[in-house]
N, C-alpha and C positions, 0 to 999 in steps of 0.2 A: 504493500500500500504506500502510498504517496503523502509526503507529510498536512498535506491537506487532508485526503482521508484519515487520515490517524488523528487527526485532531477532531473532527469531524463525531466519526466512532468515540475517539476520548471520554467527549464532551458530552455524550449520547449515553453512551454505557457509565461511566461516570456517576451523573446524576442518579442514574438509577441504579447503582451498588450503592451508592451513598444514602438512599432512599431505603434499599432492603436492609444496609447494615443499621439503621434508625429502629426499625421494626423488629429487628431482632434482637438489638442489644434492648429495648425497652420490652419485650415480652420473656426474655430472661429475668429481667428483673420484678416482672408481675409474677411469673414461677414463683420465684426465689423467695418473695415478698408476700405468698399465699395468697394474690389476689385474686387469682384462678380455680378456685378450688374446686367448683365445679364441673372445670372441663379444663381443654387447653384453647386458649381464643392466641391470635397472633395480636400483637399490637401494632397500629398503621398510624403515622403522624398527620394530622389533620391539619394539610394547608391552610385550610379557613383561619386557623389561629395564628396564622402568622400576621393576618390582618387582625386582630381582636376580633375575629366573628365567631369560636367557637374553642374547646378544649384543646387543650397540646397533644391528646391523646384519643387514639378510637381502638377500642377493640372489636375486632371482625374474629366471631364464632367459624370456625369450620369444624361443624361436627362430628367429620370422620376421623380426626386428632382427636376429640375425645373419646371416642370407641377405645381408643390403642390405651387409654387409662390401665389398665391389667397389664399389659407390657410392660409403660414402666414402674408398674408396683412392682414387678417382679425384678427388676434389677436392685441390687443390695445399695444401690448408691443414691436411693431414693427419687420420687417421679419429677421433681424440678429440674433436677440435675438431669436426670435420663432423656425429659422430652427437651429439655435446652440443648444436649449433645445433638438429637437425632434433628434438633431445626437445625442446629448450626450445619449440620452434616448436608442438608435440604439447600441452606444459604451457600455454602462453597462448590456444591455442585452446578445451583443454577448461576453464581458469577461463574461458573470453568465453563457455563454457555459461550458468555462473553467475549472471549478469548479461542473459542472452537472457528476450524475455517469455514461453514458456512457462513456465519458472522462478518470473515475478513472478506468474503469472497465479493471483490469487485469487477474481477476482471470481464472483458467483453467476448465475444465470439470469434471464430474465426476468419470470420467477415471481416469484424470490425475490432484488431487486436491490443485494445486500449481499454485502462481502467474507467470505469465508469466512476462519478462521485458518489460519496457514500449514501447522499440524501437521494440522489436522482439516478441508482441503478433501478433495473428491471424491476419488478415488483418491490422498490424499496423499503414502502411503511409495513408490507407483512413479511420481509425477512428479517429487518429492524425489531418485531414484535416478537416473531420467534428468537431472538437470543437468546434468551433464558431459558429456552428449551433445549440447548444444541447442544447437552452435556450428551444427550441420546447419540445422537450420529456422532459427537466425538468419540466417546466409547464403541461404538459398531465398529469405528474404524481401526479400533487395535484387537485385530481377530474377531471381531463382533462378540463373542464370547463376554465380556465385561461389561457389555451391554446389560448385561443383567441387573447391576448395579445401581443405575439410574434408575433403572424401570424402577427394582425394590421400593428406589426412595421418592419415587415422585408422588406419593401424599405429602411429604415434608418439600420436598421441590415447590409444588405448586403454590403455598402460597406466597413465597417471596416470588417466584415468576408471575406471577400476576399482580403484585405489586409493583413489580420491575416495570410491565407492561404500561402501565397506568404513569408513569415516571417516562418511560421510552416514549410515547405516545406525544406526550406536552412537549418535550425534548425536540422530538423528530421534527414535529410540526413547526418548532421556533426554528430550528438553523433550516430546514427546508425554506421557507418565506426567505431566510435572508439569504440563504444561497442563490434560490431564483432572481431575487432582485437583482445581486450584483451581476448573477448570469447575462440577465436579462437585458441590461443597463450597457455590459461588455461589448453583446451581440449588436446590439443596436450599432453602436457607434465604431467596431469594426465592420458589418455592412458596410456602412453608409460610407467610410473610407476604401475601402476594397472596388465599390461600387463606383466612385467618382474618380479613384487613381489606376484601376487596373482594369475592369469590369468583365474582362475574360483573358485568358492566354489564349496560345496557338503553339499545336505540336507539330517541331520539324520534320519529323517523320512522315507522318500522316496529312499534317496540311490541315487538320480538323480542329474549329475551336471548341472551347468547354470553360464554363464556367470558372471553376477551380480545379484544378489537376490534385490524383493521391498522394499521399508521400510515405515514402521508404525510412523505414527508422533505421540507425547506425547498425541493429540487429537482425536488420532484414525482413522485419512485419512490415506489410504495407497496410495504411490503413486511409480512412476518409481525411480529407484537409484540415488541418486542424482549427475551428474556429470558436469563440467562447460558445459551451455548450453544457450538454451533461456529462462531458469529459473534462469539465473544468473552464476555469472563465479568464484564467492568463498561460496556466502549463499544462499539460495533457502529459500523461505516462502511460507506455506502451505496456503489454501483459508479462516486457519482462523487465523492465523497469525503469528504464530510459526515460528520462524527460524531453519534452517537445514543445514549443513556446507555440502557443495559441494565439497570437496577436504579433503584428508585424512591428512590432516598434525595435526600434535602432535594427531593423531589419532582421530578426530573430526568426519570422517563420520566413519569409523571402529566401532565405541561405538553406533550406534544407533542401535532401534528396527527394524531386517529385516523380511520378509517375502519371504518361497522359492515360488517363480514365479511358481511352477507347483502342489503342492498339500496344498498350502497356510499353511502350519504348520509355527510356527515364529522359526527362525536361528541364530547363532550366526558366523558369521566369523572374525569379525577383520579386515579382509582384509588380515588374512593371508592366506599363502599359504597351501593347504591341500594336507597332506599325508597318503593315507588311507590303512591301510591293513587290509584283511582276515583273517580267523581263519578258517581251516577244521580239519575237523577227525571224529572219531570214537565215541558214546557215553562214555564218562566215559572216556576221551584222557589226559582231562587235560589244556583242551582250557582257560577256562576260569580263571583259578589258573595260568595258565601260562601271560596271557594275564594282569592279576593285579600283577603278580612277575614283571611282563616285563616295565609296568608304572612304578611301585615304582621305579626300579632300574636307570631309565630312568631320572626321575624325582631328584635322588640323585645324579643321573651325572650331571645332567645342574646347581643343586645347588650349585654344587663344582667346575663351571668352570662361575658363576653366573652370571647363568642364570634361569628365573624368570619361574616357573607353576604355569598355572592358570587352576584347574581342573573345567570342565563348564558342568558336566555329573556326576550326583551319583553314576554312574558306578564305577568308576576311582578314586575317592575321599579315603582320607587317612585311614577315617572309614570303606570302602569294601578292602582296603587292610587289615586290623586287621581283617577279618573275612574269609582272601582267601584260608585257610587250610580247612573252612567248607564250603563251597559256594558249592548252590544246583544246581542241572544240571541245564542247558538251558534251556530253554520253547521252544517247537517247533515252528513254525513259522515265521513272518516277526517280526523282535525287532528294537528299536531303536539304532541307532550306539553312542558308547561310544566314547566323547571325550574329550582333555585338549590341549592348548595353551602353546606355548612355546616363551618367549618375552625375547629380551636380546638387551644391546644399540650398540650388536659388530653385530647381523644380525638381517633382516626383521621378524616379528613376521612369526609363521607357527603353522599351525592346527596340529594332530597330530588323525588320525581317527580308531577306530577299530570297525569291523563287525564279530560279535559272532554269530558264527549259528550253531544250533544246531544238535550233531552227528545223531541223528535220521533221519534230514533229507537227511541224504546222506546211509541210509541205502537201500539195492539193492531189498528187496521184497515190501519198500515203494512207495504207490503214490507219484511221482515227482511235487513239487510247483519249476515253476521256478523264482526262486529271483533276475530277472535281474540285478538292480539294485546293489545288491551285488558284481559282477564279474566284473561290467563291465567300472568301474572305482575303479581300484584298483591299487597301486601304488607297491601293494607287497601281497605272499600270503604266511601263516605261515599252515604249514601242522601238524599236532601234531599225537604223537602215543605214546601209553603206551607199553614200552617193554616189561612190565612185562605181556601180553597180548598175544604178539609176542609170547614169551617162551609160555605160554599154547595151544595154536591153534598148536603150532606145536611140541608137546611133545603130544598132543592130535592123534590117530589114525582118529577116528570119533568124530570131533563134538558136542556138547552138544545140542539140539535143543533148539535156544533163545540163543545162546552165541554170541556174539559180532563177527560185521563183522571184516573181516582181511584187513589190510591197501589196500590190490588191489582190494577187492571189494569197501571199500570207494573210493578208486583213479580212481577207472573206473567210479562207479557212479558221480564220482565230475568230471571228466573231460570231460562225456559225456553232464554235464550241460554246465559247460564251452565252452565247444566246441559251441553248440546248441546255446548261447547267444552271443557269440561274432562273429559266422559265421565262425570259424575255420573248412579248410577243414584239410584232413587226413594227408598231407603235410605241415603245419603250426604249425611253433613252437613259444609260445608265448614270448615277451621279458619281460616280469614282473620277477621279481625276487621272486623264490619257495625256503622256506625252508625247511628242513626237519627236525622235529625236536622229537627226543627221551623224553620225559619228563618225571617227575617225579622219575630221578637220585638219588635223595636223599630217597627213598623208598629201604631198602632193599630185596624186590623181585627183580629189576632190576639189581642186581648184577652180571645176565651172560653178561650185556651189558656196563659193568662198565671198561672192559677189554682191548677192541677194539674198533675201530671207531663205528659210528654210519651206515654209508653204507656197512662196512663189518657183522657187527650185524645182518644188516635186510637180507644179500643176505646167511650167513649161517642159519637162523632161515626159510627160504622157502620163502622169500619176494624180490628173485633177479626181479620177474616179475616188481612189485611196482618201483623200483629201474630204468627200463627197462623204464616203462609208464614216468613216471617222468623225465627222461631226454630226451625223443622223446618228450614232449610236453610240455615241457620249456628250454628257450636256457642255464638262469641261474638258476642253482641249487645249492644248500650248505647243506651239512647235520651237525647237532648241538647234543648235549646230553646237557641236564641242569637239573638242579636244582627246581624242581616248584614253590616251597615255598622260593625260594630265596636264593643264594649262593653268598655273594659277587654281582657282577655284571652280574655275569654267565647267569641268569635268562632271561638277556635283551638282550645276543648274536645277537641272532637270528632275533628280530628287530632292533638293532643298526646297521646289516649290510644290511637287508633293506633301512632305511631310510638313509644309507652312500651312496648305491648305487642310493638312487634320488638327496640327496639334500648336498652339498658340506657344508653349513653351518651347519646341523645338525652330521656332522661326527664328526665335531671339538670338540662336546661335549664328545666322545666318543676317 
C-alpha cells in the first residue's frame, strides 16, 4: 500500500480499535466491579455524551454471552476474570481483522495494474465493514485448519466487530467526502489544463490520434493514463509499487513511458501539443531535403528567441541534417513520422510532426494504399514541386515514357485520396492550410522560375489546371519558392506559416 492508503486505513481502523478497546476495557471493569451480575452485557461508549446529551456509558445485552455463565463458573479463576479473558480473546482477534490482506487489498486488475485508494476501491464501504471479520480468511489461509479458531470465538468476536463497524462506518464516510473533494477538485483542473494545452497526441506509428495514450510503468505494467482519480489525486502506484505522478506539473507525468492505446507501439508526447504536417509531391520533389532544411531553420529560430529543441526522431537530428544534400528517396510505403519538441518557459511545450511519403505513391498508373492515417489528422499540408521538372514536361512535345508525373497528375491523384479518407464530397473545401511550394531555388536549372512568382510560374509552364485543383479544394493556399538546402530562413517559409496559422505561440518564434 501507498502511504496515502496507509494513512487512509490508519485513520479508518484506528478509530475503530480505539472504539473497541473503550468497550472492552470499560466492560472489564463492570465484570470486575459486579455490575453485571446478571448476565455479561458489553459496554459501548455513548457519543451523545460527548456533547452533554447523555451517559458516558451504554451497556448492550447480548444474551448468548450470558448463556456461557456455566463456562465461566467452571473455571477456578472465577467468571469476571474468565469472561474478561475470553472478550479480550474476541477483541485481539477481531483487530488481527484489521491487519488481514483482504483489509490491505487495494490493488487493481489486470487491466488496470494500479492501487486503487482505500476509500474508493471496488466495493469499498462493504470490504471497509468486513475488517473485523477477516481474522476468518486470515486463519483459512495458514492451512485452513486454524480456521477453527475464529469460528470457536466468534460469539466473543462479534460484539466488538460490530462495534468496530459502527466506528468504521462514520470513519469511512468522513475521509471518503474529503477524499472525493480533493479528487474531484484535482480532476477538474487537470482536464481543463490537458484540454487547453495538449487536447490529444498522435502516434508515429500509426498516424492515429487519441485522447491520452497508456503508460508503461518502470516494471512493465501498463496501465490507463494517469489522471486524478480513484487511483489517487497527485501519485498513483502501480500493483507492484512504483509511484507514478498523476498531474503534469514541472512535467512529472509528461516524462513517462506511454503506450499508443491503438496499435501499442511506445510514444512520446510531453503533453505537448501536436502539430502535424504532410509532405506531397512528385518522386524526386525535394520532400524530404526540404523537410530537414525546414527543421534546421526552425530549430535556429527558436534558438535565437530561446527556445529549447528537443529532436526525439533520427529523422530530424542535427547529423541527417549534414547529410540532406545527399539523402536517398523515400521508401514507398507506411514510415514512421519524424518528430522534435519544442519547450520554452514563455509557452506550453508543442510536438512539432512530419509525415514523409513517398512520391511514388501518388503516382497515377500506381496501385493506390490508402494511408488514412496520414490525411487525416493533419494540421497542415506542404505540396512540393521541382521547377526544374515543370520546365521539361513542358518544353517537352511528347513525353519520355517513365518521366515523372506533372504536378496535376500528382494533385488529382492526392486529392482523390484525400477526398476518399476524409468523406469530402465534390462541394467541400478543406480548411487545412496547402502550400505550394517551388523547391530546390538554389539549383540553377530552376532559373526560369527565379523571375516571377511561384503561381505565375506554374500557370505559364501549362500547370494553370494544378493551380485551379488547389484552390477548389483548399480554402487556404500560399505559394512559396525556396531554397532546399537552406537559404537563411527561406527554407522554413513554408512551414512557419503553417504552424503560425495553428498555433499563436509558435508564430512568435518566427
Amino acid at each position: 500500500m501507498n502511504g496515502t492508503n496507509k494513512a487512509l486505513m490508519g485513520t479508518a481502523a484506528g478509530a475503530a480499535a480505539m472504539y473497541c478497546l473503550s468497550s472492552l476495557l470499560l466492560t472489564a471493569a463492570d465484570l470486575f466491579g459486579g455490575e453485571s451480575a446478571g448476565g455479561v452485557c458489553v459496554s459501548v461508549i455513548n457519543i451523545a455524551a460527548i456533547f452533554g446529551a447523555g451517559d458516558w456509558v451504554v451497556q448492550t445485552d447480548f444474551g448468548y454471552l450470558g448463556s456461557l455463565g456455566a463456562l465461566y463458573g467452571a473455571l477456578p479463576t472465577g467468571a469476571g476474570l474468565s469472561a474478561t479473558l475470553f472478550l479480550s480473546v474476541g477483541f485481539m482477534l477481531s483487530a488481527m481483522g484489521f491487519a488481514s490482506s483482504p483489509s490491505r487489498d487495494v490493488k487493481g486488475g489486470d487491466t488496470d495494474p494500479r492501487e486503487y485508494l482505500f476509500t474508493h476501491r471496488p466495493m469499498a464501504l462493504a470490504r471497509c465493514l468486513a475488517m473485523p471479520w477477516n481474522s476468518i480468511p486470515l486463519f483459512w489461509g495458514f492451512k485452513k485448519a486454524p480456521v477453527a479458531i475464529p469460528i470457536a470465538m466468534l460469539p466473543f468476536i462479534a460484539p466488538f466487530a460490530l462495534i468496530a463497524d459502527l466506528a468504521l462506518l462514520i470513519a469511512f464516510l468522513i475521509l471518503w467526502a474529503i477524499m472525493s473533494l480533493k479528487i474531484g477538485s484535482a480532476s477538474k483542473r487537470d482536464r481543463a489544463r490537458y484540454d487547453s494545452l495538449t487536447h490529444y497526441a498522435v502516434c508515429p506509428k500509426c498516424k492515429r490520434n487519441f485522447y491520452q495514450p497508456r503508460v508503461k510503468c518502470s516494471c512493465g505494467l501498463v496501465f490507463g493514463y494517469p489522471v486524478p482519480g480513484p487511483h489517487g489525486a497527485k501519485i498513483h502506484t502501480c500493483n507492484n509499487g512504483h509511484s507514478v505522478p498523476a498531474t503534469n506539473d514541472l512535467g512529472g507525468r509528461g516524462a513517462l513511458s506511454m503506450v499508443c492505446p491503438h496499435c501499442g507501439s511506445g510514444v512520446v508526447t510531453h503533453e505537448a501539443k501536436p502539430l502535424v504536417v504532410s509532405l506531397v509531391g512528385a518522386r524526386d520533389s525535394g520532400k524530404t531535403t526540404l523537410m530537414l532544411s525546414s527543421a534546421e531553420s526552425l530549430c535556429e529560430a527558436a534558438k535565437s528567441k530561446g527556445v529549447m529543441a528537443e529532436f526525439a526522431s533520427p529523422g530530424l537530428s542535427p547529423r541527417a541534417w549534414g547529410a540532406k544534400g545527399r539523402v536517398a528517396p523515400t521508401a514507398p510505403g507506411e514510415l514512421d513520422s519524424e518528430f522534435l519538441f519544442l519547450r520554452s518557459r514563455d509557452f506550453p511545450e508543442k510536438e512539432i510532426m512530419f509525415n514523409d511519403i513517398s512520391g511514388s505513391e501518388f503516382e497515377p498508373d500506381r496501385d493506390k494504399v490508402l494511408f488514412e492515417e496520414y490525411y487525416k489528422y493533419n494540421d497542415g499540408i506542404i505540396f512540393a514541386i521541382d521547377p526544374a521538372s515543370v520546365v521539361a514536361v513542358h518544353s517537352s512535345q511528347s513525353p519520355a515514357k517513365g518521366s515523372k508525373p506533372t504536378p496535376v497528375s500528382v494533385m488529382e491523384s492526392f486529392y482523390h485520396m484525400y477526398t476518399e479518407i476524409n468523406g469530402y464530397g465534390p462541394s467541400v473545401r478543406s480548411t487545412v492550410p496547402f502550400a505550394v511550394v517551388l523547391t530546390k531555388m538554389d539549383d540553377p536549372r530552376s532559373s526560369a522560375a527565379a523571375a516571377e512568382g511561384a503561381e505565375a510560374f506554374l500557370a505559364r509552364h501549362g500547370q494553370g489546371d494544378f493551380v485551379k485543383i488547389a484552390r477548389s479544394a483548399f480554402e487556404n493556399v500560399r505559394f512559396f519558392k525556396v531554397s532546399s538546402l537552406g537559404d537563411g530562413r527561406n527554407a522554413a517559409e513554408p512551414l512557419a506559416w503553417i504552424l503560425s496559422e495553428n498555433d499563436e505561440d509558435v508564430k512568435r518564434i518566427f
